[in-house]
Chimera marker file (.cmm) of the C-alpha trace (Angstrom):
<marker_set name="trace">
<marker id="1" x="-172.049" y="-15.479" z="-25.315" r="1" g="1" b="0" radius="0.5"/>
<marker id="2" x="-173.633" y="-18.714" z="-26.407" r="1" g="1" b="0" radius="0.5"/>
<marker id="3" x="-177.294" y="-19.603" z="-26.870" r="1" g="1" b="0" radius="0.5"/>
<marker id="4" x="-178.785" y="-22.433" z="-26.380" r="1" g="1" b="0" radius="0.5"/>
<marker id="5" x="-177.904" y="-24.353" z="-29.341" r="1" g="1" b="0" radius="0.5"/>
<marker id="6" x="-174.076" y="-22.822" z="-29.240" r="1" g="1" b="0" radius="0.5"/>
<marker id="7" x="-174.955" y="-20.514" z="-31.572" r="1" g="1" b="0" radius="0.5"/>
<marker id="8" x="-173.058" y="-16.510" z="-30.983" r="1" g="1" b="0" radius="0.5"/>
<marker id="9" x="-175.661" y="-14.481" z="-30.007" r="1" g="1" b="0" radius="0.5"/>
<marker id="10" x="-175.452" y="-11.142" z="-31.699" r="1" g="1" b="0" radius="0.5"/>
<marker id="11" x="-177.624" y="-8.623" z="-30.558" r="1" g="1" b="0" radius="0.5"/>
<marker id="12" x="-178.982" y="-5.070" z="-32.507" r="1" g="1" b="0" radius="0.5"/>
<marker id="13" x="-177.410" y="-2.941" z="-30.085" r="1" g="1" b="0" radius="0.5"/>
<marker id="14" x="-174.138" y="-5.090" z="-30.848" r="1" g="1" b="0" radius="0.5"/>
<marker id="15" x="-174.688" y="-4.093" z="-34.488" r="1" g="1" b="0" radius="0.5"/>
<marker id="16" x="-175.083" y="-0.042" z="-33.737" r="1" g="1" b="0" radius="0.5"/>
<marker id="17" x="-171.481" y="-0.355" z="-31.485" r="1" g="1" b="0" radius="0.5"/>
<marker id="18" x="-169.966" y="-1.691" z="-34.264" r="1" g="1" b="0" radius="0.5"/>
<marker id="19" x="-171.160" y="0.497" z="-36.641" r="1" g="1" b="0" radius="0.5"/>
<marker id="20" x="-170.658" y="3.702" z="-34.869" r="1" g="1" b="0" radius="0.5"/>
<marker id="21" x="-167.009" y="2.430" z="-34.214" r="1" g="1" b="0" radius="0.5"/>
<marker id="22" x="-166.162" y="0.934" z="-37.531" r="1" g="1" b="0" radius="0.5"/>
<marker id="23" x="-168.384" y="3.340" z="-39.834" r="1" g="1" b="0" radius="0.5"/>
<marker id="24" x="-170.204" y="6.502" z="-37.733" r="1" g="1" b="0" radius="0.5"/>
<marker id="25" x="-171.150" y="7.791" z="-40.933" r="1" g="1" b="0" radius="0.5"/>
<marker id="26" x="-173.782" y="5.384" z="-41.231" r="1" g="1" b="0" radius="0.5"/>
<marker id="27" x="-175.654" y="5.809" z="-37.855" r="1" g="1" b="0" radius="0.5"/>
<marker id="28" x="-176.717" y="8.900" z="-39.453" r="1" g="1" b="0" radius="0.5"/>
<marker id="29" x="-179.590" y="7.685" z="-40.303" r="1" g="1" b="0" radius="0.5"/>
<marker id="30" x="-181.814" y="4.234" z="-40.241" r="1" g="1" b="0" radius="0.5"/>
<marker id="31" x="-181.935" y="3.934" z="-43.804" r="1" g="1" b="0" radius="0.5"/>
<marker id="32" x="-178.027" y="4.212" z="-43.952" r="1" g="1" b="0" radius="0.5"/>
<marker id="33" x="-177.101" y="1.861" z="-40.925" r="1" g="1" b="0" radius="0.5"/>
<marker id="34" x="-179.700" y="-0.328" z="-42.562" r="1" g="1" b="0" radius="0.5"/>
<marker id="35" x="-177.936" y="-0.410" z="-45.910" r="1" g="1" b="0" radius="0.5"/>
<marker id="36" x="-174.318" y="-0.890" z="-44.351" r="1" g="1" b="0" radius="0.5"/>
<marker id="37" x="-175.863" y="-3.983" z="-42.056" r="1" g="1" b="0" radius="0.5"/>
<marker id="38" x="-176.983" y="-5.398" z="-44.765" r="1" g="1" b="0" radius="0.5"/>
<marker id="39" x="-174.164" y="-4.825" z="-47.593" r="1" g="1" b="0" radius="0.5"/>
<marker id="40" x="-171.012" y="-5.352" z="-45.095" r="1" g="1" b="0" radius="0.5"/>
<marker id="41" x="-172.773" y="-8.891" z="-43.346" r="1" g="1" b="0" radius="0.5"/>
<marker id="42" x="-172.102" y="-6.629" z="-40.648" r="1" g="1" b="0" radius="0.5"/>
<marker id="43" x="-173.823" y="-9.579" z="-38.134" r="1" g="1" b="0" radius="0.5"/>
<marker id="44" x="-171.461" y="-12.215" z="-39.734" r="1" g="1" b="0" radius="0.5"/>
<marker id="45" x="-168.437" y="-9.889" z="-38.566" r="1" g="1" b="0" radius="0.5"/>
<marker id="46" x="-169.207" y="-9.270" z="-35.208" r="1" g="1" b="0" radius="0.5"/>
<marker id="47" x="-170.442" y="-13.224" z="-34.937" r="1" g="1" b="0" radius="0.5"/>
<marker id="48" x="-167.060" y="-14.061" z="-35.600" r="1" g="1" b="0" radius="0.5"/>
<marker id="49" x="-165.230" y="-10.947" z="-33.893" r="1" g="1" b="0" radius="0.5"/>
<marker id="50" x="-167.137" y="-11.963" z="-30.870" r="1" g="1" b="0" radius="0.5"/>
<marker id="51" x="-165.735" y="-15.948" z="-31.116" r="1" g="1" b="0" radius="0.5"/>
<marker id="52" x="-162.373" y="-14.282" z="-31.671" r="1" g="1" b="0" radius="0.5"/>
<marker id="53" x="-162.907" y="-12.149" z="-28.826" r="1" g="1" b="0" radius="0.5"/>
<marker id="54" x="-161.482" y="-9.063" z="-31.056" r="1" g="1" b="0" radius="0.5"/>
<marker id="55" x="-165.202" y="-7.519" z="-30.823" r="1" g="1" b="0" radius="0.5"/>
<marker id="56" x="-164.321" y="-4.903" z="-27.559" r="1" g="1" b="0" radius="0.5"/>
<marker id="57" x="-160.839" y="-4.587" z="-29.263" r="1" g="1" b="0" radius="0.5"/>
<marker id="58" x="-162.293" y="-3.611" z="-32.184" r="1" g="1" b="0" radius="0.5"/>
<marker id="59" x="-164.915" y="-1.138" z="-30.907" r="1" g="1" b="0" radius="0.5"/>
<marker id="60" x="-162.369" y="0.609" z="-28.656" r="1" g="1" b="0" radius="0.5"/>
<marker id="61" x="-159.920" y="0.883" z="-31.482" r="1" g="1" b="0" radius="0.5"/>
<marker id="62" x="-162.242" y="1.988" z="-33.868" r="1" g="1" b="0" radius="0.5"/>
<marker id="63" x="-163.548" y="4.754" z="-31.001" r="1" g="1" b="0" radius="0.5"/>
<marker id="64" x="-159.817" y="5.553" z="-30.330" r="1" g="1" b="0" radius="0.5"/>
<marker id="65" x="-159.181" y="5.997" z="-34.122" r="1" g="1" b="0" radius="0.5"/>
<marker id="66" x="-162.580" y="8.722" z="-33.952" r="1" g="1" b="0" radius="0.5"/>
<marker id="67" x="-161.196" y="10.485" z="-31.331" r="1" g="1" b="0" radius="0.5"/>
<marker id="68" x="-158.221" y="10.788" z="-32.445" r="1" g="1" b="0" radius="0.5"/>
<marker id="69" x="-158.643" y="11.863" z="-35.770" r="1" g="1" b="0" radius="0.5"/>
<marker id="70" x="-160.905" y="14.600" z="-33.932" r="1" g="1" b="0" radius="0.5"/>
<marker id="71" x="-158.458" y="15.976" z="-31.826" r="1" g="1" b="0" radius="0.5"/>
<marker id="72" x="-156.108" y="16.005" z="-34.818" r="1" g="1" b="0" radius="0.5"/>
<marker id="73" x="-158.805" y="18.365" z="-37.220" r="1" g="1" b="0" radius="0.5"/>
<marker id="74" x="-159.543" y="20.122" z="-33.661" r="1" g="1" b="0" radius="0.5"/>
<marker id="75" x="-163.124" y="19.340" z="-33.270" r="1" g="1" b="0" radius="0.5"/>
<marker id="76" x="-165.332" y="17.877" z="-30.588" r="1" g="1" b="0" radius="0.5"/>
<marker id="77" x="-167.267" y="14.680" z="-30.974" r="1" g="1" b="0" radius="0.5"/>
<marker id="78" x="-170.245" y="13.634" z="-28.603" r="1" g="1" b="0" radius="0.5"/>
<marker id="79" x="-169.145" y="9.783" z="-28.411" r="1" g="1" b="0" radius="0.5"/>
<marker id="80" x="-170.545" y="7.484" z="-26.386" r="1" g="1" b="0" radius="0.5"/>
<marker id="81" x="-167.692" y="7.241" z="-23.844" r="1" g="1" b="0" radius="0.5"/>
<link id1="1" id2="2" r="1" g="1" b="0" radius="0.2"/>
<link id1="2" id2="3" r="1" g="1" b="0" radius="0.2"/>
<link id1="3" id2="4" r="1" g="1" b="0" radius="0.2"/>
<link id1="4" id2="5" r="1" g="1" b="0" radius="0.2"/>
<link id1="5" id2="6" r="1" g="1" b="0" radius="0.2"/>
<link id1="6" id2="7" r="1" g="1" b="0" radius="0.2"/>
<link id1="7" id2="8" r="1" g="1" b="0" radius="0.2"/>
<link id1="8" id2="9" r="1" g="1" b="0" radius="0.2"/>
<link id1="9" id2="10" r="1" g="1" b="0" radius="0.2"/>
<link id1="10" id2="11" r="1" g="1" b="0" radius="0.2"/>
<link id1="11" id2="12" r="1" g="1" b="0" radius="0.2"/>
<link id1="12" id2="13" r="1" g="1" b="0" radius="0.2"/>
<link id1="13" id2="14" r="1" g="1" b="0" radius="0.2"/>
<link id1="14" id2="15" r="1" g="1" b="0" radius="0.2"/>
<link id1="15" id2="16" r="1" g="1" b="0" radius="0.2"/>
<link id1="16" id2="17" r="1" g="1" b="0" radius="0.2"/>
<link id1="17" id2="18" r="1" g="1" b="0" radius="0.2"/>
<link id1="18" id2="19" r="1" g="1" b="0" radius="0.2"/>
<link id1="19" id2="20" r="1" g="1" b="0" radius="0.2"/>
<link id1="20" id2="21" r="1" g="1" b="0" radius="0.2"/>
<link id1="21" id2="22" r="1" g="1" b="0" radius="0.2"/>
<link id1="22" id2="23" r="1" g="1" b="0" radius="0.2"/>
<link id1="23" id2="24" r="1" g="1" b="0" radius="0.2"/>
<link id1="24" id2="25" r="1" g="1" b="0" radius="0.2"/>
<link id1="25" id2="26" r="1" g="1" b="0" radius="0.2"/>
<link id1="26" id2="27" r="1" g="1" b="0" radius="0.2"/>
<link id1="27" id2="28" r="1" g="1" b="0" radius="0.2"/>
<link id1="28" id2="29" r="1" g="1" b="0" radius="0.2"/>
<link id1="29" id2="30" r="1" g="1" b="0" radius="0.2"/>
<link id1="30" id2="31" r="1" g="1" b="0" radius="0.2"/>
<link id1="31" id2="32" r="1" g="1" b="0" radius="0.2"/>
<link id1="32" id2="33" r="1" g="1" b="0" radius="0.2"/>
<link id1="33" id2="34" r="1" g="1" b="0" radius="0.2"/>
<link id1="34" id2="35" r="1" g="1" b="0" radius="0.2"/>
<link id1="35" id2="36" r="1" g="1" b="0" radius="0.2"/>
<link id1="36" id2="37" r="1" g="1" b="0" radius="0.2"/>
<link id1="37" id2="38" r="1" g="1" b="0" radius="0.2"/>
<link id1="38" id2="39" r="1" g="1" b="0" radius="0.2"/>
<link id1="39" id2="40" r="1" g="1" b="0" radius="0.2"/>
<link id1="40" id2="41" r="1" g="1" b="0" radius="0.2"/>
<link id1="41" id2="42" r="1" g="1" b="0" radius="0.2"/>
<link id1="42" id2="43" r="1" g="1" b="0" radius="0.2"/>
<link id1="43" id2="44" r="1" g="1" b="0" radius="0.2"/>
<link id1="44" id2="45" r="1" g="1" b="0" radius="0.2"/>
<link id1="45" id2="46" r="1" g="1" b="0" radius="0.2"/>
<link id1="46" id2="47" r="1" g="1" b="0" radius="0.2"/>
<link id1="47" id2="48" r="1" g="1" b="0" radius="0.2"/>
<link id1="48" id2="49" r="1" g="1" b="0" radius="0.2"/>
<link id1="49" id2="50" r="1" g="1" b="0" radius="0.2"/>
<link id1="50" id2="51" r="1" g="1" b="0" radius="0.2"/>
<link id1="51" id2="52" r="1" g="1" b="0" radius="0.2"/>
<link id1="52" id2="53" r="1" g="1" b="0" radius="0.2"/>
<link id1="53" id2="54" r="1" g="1" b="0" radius="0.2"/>
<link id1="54" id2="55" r="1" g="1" b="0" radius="0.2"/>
<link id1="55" id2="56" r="1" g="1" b="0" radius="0.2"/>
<link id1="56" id2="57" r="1" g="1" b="0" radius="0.2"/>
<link id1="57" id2="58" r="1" g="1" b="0" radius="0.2"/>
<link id1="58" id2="59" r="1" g="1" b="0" radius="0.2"/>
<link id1="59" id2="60" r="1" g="1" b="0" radius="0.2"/>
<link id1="60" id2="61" r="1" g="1" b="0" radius="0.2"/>
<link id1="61" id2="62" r="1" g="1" b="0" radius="0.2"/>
<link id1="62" id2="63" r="1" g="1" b="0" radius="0.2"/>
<link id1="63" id2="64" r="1" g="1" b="0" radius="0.2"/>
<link id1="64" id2="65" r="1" g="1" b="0" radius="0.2"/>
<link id1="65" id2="66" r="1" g="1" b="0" radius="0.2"/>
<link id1="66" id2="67" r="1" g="1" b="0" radius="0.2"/>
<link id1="67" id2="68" r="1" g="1" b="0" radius="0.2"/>
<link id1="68" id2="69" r="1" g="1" b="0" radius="0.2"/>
<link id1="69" id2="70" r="1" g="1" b="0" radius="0.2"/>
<link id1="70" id2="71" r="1" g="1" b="0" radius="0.2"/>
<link id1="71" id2="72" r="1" g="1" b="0" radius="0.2"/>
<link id1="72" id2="73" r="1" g="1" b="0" radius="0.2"/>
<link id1="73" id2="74" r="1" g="1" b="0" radius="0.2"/>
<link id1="74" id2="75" r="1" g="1" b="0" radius="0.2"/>
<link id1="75" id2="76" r="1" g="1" b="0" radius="0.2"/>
<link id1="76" id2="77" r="1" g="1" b="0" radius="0.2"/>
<link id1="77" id2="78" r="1" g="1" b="0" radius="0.2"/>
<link id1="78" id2="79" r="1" g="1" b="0" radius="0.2"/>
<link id1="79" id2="80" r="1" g="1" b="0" radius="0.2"/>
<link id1="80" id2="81" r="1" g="1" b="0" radius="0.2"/>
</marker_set>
């Protein structure tokens, strides 16, 4: 999605998906998703997944990867989905 001035419009909540798919570890907390945001130009990624159109590839592959990796260690995860 475009704004007005045909800039990619990334949104917060597109920063937590992408984080909980691509690192879950660091929506544990605000000061952690905050750090990982910040150090991985996490908005610079999913600007350019999202002009790619790899950013709902990469958030259901990274959710398929977590649920995966729980049903191989046999434990339950709450995801969003």
């Amino acid at each position: 999605m475009l704004d007005l001035f045909g800039e990619v419009v990334v949104t917060y909540d597109d920063l937590i998906l992408w984080v909980e798919a691509v690192a879950p570890a660091y929506a544990s907390s605000q000061r952690a998703f905050d750090h990982y945001v910040k150090a991985w130009a996490v908005a610079d990624k999913v600007r350019r997944a999202k002009m790619y159109g790899t950013f709902d590839s990469t958030i259901e592959s990274g959710r398929q990867r977590q649920k995966t990796l729980a049903r191989r260690l046999g434990l339950r995860l709450s995801l969003s989905e």
